[in-house]
N, CA, C and O atoms as a CHARMM CRD file, in Angstrom:
* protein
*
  376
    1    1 UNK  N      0.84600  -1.17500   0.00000 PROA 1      0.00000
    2    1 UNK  CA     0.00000   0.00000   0.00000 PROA 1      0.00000
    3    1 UNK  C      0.89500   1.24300   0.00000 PROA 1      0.00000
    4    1 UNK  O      1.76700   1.50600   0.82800 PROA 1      0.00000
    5    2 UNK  N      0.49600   2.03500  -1.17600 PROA 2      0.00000
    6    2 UNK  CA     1.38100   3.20200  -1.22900 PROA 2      0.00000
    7    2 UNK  C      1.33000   4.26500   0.12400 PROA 2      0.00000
    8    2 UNK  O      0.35000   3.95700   0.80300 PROA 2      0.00000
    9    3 UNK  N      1.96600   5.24100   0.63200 PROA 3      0.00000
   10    3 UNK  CA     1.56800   6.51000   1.81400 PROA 3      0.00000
   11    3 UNK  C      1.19200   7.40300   0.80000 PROA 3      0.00000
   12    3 UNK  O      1.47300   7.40000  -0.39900 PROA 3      0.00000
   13    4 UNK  N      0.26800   8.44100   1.71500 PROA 4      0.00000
   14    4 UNK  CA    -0.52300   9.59600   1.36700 PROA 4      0.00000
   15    4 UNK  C      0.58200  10.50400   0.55100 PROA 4      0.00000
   16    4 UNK  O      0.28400  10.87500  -0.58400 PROA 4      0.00000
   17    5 UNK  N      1.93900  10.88900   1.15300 PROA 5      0.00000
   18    5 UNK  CA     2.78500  11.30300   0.82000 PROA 5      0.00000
   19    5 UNK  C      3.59600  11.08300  -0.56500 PROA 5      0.00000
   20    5 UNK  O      4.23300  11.95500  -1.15600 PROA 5      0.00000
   21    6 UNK  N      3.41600   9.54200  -1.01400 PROA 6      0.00000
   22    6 UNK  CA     3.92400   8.98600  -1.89500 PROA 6      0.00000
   23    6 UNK  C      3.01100   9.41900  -2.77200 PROA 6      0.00000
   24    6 UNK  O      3.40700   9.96500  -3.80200 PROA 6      0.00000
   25    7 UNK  N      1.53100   9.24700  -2.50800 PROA 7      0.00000
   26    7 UNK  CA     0.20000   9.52100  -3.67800 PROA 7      0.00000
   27    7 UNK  C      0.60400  11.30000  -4.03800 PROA 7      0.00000
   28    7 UNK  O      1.04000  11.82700  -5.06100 PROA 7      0.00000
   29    8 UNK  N      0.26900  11.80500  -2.83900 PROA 8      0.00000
   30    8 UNK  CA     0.36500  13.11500  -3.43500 PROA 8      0.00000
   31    8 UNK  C      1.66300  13.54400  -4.07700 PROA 8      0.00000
   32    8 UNK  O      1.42500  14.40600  -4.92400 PROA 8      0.00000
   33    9 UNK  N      3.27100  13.18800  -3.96200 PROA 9      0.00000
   34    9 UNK  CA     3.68500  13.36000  -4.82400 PROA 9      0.00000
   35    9 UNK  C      3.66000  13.04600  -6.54500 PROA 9      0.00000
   36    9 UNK  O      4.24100  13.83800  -7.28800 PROA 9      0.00000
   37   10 UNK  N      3.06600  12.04200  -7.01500 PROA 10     0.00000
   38   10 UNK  CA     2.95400  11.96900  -8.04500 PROA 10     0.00000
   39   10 UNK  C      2.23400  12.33600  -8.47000 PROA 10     0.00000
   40   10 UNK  O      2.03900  12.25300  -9.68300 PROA 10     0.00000
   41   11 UNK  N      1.33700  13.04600  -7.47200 PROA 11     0.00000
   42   11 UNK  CA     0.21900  14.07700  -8.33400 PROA 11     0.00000
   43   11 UNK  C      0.74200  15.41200  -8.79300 PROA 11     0.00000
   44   11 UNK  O      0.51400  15.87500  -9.91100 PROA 11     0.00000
   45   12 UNK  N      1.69300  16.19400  -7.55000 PROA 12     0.00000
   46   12 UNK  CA     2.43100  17.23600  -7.59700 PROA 12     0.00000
   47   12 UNK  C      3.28900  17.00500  -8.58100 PROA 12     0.00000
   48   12 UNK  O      2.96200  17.74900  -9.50500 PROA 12     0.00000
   49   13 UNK  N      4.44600  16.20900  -8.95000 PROA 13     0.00000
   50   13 UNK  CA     5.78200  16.27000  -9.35500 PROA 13     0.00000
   51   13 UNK  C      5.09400  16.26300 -10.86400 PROA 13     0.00000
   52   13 UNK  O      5.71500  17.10500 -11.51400 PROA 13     0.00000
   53   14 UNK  N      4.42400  15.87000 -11.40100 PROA 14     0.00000
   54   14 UNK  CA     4.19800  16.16800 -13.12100 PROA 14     0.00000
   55   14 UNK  C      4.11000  17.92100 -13.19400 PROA 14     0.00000
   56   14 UNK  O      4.80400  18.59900 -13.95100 PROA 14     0.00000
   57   15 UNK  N      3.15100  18.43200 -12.28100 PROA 15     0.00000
   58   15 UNK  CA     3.03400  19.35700 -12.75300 PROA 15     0.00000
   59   15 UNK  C      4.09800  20.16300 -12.20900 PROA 15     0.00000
   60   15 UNK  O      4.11300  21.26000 -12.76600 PROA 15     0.00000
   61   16 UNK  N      4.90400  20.04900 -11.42100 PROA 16     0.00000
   62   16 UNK  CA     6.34100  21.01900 -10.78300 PROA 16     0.00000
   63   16 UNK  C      6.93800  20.62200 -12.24800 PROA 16     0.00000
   64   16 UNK  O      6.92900  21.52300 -13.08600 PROA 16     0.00000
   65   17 UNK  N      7.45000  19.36600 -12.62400 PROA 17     0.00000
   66   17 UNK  CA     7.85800  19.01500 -13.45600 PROA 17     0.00000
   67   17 UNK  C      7.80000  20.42700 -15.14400 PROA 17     0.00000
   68   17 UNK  O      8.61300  21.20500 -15.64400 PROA 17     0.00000
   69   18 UNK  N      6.48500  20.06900 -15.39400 PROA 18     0.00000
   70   18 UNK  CA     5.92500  20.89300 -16.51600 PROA 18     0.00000
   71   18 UNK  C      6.16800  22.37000 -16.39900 PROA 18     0.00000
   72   18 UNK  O      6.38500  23.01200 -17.42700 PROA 18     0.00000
   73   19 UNK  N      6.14600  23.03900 -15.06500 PROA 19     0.00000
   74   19 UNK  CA     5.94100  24.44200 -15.02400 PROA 19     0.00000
   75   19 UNK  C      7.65400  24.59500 -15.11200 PROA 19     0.00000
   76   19 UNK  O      8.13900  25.34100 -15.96200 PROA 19     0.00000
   77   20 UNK  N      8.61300  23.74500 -14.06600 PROA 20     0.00000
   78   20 UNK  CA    10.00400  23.96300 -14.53800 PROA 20     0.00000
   79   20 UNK  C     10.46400  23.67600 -15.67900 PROA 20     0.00000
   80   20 UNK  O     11.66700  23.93600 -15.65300 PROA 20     0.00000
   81   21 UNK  N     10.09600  23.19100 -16.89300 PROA 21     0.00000
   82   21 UNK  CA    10.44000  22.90800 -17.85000 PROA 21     0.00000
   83   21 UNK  C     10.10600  24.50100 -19.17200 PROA 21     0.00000
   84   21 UNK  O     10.69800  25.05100 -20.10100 PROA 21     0.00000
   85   22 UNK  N      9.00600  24.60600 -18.53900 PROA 22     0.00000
   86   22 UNK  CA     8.49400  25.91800 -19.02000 PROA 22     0.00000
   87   22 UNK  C      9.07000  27.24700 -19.16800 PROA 22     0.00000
   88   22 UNK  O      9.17900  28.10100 -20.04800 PROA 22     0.00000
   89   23 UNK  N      9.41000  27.06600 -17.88700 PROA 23     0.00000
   90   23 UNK  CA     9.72100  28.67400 -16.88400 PROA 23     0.00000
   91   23 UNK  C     11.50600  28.33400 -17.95000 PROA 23     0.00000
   92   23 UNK  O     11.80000  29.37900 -18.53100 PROA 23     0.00000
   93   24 UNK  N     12.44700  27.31000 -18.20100 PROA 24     0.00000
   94   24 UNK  CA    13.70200  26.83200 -18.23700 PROA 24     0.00000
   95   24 UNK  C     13.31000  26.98500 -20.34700 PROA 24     0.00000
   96   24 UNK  O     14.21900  26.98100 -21.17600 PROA 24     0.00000
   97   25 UNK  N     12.74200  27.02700 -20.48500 PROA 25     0.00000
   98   25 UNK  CA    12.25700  26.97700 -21.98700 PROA 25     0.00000
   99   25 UNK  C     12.39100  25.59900 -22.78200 PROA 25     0.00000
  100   25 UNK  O     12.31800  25.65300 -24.01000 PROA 25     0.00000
  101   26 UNK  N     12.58000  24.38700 -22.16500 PROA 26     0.00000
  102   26 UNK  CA    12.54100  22.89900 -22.72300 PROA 26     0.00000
  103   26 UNK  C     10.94100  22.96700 -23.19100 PROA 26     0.00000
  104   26 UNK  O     10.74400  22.70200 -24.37700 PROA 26     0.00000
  105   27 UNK  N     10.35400  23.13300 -22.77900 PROA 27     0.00000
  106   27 UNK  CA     8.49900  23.18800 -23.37600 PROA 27     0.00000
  107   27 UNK  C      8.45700  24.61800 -24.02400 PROA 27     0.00000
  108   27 UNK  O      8.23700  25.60400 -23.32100 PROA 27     0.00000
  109   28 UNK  N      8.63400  24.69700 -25.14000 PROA 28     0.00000
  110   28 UNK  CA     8.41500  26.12000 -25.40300 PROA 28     0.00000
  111   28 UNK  C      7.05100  27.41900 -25.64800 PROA 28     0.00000
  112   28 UNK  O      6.76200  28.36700 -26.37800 PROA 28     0.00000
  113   29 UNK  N      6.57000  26.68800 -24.53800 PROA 29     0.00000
  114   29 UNK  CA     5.34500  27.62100 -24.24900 PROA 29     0.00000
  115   29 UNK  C      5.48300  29.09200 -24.35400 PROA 29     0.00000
  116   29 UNK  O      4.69000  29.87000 -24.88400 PROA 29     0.00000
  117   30 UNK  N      6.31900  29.28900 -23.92000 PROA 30     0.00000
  118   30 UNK  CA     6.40600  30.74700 -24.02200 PROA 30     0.00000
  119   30 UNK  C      6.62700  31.44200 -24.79700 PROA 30     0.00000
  120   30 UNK  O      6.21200  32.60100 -24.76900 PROA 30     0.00000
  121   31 UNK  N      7.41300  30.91700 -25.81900 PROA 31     0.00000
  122   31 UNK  CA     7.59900  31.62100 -27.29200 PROA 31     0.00000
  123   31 UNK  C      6.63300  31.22800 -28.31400 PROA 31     0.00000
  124   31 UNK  O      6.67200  31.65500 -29.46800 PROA 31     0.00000
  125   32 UNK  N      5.88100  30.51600 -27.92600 PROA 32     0.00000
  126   32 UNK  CA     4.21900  30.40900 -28.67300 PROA 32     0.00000
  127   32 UNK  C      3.52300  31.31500 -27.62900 PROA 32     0.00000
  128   32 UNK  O      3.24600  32.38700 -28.16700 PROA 32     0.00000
  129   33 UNK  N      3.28100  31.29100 -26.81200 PROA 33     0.00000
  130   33 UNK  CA     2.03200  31.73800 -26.55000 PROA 33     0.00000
  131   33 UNK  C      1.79100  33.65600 -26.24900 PROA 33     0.00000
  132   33 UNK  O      2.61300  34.56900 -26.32400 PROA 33     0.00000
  133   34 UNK  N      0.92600  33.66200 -26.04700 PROA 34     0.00000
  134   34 UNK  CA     0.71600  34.99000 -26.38700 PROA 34     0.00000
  135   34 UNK  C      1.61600  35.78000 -24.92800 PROA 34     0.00000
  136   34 UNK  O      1.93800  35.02100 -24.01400 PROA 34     0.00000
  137   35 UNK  N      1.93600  37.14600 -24.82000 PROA 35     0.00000
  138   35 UNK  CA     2.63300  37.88600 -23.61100 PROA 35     0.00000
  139   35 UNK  C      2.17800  37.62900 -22.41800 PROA 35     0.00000
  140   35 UNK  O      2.90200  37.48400 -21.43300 PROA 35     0.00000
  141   36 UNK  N      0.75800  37.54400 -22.42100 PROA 36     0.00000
  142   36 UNK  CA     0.56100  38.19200 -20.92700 PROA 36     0.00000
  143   36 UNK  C      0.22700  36.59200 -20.27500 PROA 36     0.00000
  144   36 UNK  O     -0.32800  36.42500 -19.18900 PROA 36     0.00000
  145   37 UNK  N      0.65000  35.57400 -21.10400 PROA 37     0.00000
  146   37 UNK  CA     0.32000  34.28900 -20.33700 PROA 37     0.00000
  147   37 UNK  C      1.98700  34.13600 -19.71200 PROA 37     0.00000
  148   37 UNK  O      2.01700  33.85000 -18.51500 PROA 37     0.00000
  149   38 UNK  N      3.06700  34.26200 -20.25200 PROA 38     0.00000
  150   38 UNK  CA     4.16700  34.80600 -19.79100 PROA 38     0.00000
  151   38 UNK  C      4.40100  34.88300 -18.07900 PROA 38     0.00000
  152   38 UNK  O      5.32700  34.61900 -17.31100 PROA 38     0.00000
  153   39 UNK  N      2.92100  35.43300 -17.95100 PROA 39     0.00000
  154   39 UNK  CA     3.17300  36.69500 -16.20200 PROA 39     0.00000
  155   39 UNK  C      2.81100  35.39000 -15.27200 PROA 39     0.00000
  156   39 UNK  O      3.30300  34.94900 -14.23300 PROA 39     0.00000
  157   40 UNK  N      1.47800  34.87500 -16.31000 PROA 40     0.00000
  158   40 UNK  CA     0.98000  33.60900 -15.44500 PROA 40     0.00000
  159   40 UNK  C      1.54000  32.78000 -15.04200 PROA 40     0.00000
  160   40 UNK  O      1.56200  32.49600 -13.84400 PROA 40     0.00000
  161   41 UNK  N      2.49100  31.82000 -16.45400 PROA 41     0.00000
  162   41 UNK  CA     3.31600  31.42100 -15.93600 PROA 41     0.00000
  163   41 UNK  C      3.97700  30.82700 -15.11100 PROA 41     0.00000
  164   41 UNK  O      3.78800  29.75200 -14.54300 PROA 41     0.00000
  165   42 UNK  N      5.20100  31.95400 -15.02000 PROA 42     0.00000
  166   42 UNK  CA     6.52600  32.23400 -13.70800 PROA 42     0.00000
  167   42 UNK  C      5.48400  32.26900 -12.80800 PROA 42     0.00000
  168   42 UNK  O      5.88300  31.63600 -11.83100 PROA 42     0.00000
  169   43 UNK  N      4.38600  32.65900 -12.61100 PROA 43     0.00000
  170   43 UNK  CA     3.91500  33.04500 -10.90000 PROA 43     0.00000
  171   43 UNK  C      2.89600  31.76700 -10.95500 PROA 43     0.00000
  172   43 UNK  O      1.87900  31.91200 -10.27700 PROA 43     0.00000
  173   44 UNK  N      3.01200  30.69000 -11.58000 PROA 44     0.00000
  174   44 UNK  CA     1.99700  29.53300 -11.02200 PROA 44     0.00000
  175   44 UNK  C      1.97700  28.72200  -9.72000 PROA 44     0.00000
  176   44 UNK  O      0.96700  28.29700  -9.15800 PROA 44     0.00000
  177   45 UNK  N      3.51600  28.54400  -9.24900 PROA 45     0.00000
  178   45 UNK  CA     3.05800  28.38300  -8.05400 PROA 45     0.00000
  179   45 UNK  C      2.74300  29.40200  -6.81200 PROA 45     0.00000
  180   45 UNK  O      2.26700  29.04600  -5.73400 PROA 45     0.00000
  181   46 UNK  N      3.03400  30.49000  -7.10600 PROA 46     0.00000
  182   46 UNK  CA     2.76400  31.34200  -6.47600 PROA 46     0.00000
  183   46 UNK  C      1.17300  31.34200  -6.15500 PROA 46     0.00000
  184   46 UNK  O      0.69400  31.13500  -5.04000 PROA 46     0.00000
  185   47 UNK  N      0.40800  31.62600  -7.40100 PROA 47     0.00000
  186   47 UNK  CA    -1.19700  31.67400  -7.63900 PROA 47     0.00000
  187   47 UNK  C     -1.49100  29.68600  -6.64200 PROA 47     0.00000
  188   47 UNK  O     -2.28900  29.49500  -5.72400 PROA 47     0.00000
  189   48 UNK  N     -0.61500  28.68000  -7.23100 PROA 48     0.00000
  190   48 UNK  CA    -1.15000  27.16600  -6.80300 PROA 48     0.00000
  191   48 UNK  C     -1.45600  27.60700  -5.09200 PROA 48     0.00000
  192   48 UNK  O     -2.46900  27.25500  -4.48700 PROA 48     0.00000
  193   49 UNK  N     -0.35100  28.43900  -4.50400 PROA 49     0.00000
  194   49 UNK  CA    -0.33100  28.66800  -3.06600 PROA 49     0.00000
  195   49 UNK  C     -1.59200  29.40000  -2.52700 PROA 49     0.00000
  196   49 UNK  O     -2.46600  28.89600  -1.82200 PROA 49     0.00000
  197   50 UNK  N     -1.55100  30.23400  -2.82400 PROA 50     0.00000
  198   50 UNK  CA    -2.61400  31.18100  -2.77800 PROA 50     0.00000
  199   50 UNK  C     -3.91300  30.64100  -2.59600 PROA 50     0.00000
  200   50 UNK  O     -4.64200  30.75500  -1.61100 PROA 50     0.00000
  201   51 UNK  N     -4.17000  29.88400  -3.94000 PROA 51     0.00000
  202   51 UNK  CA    -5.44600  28.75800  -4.14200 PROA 51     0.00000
  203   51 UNK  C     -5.64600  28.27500  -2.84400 PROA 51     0.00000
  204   51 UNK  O     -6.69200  28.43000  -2.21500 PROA 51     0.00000
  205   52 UNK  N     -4.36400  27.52400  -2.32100 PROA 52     0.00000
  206   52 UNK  CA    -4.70400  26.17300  -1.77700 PROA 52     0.00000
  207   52 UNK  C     -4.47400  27.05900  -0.35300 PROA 52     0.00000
  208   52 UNK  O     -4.22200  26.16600   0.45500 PROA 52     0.00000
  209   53 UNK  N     -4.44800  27.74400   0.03900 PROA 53     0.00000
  210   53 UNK  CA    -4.68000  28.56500   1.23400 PROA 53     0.00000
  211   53 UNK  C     -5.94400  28.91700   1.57400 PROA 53     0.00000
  212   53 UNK  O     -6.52900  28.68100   2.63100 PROA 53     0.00000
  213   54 UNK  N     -6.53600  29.80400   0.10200 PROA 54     0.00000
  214   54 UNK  CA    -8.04000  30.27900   0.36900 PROA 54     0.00000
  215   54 UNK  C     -9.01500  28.86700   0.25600 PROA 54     0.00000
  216   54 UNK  O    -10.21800  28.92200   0.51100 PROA 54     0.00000
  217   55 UNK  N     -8.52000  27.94000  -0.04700 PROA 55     0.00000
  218   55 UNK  CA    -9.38000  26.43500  -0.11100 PROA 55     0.00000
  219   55 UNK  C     -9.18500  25.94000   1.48800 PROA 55     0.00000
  220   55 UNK  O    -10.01500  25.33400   2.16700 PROA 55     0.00000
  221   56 UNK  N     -8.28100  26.23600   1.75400 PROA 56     0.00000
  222   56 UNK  CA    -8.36800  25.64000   3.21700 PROA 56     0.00000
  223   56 UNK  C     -8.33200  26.53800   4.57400 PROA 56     0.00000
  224   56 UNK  O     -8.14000  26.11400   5.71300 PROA 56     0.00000
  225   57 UNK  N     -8.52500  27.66000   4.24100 PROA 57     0.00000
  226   57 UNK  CA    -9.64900  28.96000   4.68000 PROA 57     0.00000
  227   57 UNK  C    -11.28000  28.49000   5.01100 PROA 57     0.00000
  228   57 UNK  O    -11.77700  28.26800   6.11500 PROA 57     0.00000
  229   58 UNK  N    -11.98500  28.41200   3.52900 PROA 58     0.00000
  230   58 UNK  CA   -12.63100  28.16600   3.48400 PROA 58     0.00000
  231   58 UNK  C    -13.42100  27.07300   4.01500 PROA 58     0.00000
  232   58 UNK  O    -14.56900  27.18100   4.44400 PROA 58     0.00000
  233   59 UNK  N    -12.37200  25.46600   3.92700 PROA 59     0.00000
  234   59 UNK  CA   -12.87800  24.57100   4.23400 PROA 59     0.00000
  235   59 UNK  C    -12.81500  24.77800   5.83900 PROA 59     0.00000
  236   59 UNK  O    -13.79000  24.14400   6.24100 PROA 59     0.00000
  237   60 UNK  N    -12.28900  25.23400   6.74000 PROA 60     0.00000
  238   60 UNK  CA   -12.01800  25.58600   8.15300 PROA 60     0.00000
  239   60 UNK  C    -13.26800  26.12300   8.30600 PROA 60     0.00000
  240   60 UNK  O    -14.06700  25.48200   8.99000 PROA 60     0.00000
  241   61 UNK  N    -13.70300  27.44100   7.68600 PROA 61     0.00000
  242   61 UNK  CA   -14.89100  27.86300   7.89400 PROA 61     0.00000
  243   61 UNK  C    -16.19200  27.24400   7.62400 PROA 61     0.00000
  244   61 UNK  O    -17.16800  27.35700   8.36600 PROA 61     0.00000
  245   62 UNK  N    -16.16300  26.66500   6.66200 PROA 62     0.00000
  246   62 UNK  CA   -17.23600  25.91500   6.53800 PROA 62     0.00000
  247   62 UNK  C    -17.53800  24.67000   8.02800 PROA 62     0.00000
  248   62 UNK  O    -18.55300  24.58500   8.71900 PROA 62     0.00000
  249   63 UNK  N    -16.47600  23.99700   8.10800 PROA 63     0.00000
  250   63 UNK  CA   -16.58800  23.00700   9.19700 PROA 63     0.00000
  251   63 UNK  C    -16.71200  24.04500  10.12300 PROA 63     0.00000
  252   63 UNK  O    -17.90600  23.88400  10.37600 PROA 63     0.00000
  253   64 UNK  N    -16.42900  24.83600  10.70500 PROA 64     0.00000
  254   64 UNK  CA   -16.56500  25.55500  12.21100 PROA 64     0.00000
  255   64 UNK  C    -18.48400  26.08300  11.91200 PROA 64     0.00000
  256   64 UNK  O    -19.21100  26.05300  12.90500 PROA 64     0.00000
  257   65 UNK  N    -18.90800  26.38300  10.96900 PROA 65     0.00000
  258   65 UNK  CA   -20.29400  27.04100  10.72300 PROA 65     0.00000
  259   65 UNK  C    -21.16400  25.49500  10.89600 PROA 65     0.00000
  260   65 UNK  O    -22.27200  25.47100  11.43100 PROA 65     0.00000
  261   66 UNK  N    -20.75500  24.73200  10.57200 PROA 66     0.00000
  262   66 UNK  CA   -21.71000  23.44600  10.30400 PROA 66     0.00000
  263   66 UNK  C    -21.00800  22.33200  11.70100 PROA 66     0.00000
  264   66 UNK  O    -21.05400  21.10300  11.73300 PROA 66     0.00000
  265   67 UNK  N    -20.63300  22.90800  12.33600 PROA 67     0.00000
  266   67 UNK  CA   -20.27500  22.04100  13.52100 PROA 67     0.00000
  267   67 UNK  C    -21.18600  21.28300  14.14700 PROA 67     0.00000
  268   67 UNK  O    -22.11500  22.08100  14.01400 PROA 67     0.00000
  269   68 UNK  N    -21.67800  20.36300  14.73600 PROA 68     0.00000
  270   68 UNK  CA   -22.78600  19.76600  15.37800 PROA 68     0.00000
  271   68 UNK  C    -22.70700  19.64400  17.26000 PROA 68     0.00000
  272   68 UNK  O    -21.85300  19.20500  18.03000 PROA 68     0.00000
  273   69 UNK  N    -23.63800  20.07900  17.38700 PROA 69     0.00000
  274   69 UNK  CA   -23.49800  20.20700  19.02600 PROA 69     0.00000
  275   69 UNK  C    -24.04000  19.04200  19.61600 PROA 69     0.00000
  276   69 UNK  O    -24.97100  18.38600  19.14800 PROA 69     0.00000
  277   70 UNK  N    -23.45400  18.82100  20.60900 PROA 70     0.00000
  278   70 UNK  CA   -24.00500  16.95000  21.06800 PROA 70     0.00000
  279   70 UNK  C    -24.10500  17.47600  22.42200 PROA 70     0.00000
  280   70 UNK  O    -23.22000  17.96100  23.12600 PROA 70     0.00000
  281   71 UNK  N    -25.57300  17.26000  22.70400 PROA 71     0.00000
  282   71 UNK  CA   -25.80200  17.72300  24.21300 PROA 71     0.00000
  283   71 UNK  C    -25.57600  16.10500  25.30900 PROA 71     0.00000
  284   71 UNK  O    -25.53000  15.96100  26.53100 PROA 71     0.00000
  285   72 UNK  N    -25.51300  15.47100  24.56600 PROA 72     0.00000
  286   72 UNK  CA   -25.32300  14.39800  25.27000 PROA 72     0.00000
  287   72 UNK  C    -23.72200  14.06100  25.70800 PROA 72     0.00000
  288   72 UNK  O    -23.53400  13.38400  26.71900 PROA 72     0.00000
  289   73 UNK  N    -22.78500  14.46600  25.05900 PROA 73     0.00000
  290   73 UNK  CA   -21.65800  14.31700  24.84100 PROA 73     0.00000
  291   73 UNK  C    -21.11000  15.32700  25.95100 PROA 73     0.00000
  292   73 UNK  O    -20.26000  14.94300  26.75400 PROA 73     0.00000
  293   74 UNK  N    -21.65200  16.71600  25.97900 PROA 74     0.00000
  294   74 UNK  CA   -21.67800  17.11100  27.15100 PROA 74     0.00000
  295   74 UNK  C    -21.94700  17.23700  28.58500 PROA 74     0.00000
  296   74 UNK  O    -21.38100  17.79900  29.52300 PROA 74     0.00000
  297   75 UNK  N    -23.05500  16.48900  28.43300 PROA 75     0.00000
  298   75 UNK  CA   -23.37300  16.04500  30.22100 PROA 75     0.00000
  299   75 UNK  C    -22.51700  15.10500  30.35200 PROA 75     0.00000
  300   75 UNK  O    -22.01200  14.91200  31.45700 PROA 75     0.00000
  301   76 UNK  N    -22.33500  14.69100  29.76900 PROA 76     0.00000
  302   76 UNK  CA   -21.39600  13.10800  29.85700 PROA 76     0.00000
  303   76 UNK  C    -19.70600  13.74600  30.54700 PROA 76     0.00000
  304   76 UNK  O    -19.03200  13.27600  31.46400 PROA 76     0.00000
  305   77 UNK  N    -19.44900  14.94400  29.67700 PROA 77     0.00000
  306   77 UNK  CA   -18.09700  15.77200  30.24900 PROA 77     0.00000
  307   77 UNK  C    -18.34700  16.50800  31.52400 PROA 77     0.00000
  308   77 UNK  O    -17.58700  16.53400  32.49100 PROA 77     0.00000
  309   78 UNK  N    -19.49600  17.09900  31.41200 PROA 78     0.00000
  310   78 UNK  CA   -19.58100  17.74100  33.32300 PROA 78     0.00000
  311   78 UNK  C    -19.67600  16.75000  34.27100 PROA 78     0.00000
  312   78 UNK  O    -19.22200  16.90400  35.40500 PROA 78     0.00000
  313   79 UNK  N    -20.30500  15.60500  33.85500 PROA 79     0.00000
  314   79 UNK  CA   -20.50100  14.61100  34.51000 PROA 79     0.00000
  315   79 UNK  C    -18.95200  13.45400  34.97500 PROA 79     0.00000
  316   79 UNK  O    -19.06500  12.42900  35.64800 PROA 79     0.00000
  317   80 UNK  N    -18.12400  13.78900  34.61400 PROA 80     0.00000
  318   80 UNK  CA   -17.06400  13.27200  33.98900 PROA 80     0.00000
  319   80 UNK  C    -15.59500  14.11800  35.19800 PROA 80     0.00000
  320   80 UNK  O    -14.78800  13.58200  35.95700 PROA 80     0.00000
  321   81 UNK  N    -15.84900  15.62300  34.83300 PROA 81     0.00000
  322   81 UNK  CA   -15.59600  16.79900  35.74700 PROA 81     0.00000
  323   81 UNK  C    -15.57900  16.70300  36.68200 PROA 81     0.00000
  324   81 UNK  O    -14.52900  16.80700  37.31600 PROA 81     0.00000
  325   82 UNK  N    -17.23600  16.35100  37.47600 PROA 82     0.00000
  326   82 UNK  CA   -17.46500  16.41700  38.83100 PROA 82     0.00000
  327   82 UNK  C    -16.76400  15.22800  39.91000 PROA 82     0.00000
  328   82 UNK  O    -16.25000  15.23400  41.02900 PROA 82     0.00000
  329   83 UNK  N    -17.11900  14.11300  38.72400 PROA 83     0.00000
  330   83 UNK  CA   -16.11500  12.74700  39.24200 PROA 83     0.00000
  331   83 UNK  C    -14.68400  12.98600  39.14300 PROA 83     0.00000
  332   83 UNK  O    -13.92800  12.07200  39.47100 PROA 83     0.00000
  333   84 UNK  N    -14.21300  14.09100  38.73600 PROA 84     0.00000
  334   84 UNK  CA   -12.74300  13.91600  39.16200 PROA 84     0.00000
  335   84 UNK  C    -12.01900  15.29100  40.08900 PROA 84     0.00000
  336   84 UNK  O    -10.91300  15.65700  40.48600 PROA 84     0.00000
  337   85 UNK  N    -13.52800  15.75700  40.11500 PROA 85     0.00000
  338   85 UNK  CA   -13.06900  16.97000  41.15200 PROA 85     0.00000
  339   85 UNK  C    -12.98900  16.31000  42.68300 PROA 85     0.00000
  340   85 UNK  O    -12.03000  16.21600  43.44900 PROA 85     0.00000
  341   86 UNK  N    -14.51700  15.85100  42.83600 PROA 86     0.00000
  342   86 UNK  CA   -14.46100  14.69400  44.08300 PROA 86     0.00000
  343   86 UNK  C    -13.37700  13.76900  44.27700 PROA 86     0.00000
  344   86 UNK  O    -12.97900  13.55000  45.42200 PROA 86     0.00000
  345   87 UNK  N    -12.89600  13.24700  43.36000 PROA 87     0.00000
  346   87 UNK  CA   -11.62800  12.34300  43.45800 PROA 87     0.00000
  347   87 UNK  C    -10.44000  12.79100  44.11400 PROA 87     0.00000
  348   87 UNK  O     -9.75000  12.06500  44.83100 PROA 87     0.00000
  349   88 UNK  N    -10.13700  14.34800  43.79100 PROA 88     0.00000
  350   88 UNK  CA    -9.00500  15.40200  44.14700 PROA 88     0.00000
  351   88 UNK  C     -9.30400  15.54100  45.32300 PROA 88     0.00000
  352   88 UNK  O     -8.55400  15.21600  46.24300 PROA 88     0.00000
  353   89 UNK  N    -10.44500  16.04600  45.46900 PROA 89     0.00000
  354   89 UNK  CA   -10.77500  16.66400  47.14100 PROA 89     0.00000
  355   89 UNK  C    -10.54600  15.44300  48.29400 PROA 89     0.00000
  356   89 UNK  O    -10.24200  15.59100  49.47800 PROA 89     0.00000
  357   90 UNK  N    -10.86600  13.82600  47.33400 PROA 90     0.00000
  358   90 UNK  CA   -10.59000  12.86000  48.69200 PROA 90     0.00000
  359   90 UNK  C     -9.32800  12.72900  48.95500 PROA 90     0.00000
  360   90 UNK  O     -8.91400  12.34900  50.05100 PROA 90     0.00000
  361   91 UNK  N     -8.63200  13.01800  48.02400 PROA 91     0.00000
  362   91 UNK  CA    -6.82300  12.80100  47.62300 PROA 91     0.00000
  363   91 UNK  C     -6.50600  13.99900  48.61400 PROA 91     0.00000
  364   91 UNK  O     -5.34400  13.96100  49.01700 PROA 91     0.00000
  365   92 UNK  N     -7.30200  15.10900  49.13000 PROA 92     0.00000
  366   92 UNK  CA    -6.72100  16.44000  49.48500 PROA 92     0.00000
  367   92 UNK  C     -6.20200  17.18400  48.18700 PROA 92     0.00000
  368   92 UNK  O     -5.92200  18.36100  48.41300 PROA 92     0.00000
  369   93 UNK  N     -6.04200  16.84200  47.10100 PROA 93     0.00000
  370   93 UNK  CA    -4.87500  18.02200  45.95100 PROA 93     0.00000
  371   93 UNK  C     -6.05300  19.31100  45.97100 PROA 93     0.00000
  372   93 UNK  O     -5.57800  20.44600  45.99100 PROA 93     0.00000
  373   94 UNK  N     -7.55900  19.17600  45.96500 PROA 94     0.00000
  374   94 UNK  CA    -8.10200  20.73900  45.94100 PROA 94     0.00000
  375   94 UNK  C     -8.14900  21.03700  47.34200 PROA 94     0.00000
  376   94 UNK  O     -8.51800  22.14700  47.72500 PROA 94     0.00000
């Protein structure tokens, strides 16, 4: 079984691959294509970063807005609390 690490590099390394080949002029994209794709380019990983920042911005916010509250899960923790406050106080530590 491959690691997560192993998968996502071979997803990454084609395209690091392609954009350094580009930016180095072995793919000669740039002397075909029109100027202002040029700008795009050199700054693709720059823009890839950017992306994948405001994507995981977003996804943070989304999970914190759609969070689910478990009232049960909480009595269960005060309940949980009180048994180990009593525990301290027989110990003497409160």
């Amino acid at each position: 079984m491959v690691s997560q690490a192993a998968i996502y590099f071979f997803h990454i390394f084609p395209a690091i691959l392609l954009w350094f080949l580009s930016v180095m002029e072995f793919i000669p994209v740039l002397k075909y294509g029109p100027e202002f794709m040029h700008h795009y380019i050199l700054y693709a990983p720059l823009y890839a970063t950017l992306l994948l920042a405001v994507y995981a911005i977003c996804s943070i916010i989304y999970a914190v807005a759609t969070f689910n509250d478990c009232a049960a899960a909480k009595a269960e923790l005060i309940q949980e609390i009180k048994e180990a406050r009593e525990d301290l106080k027989k110990r003497n530590i409160i």
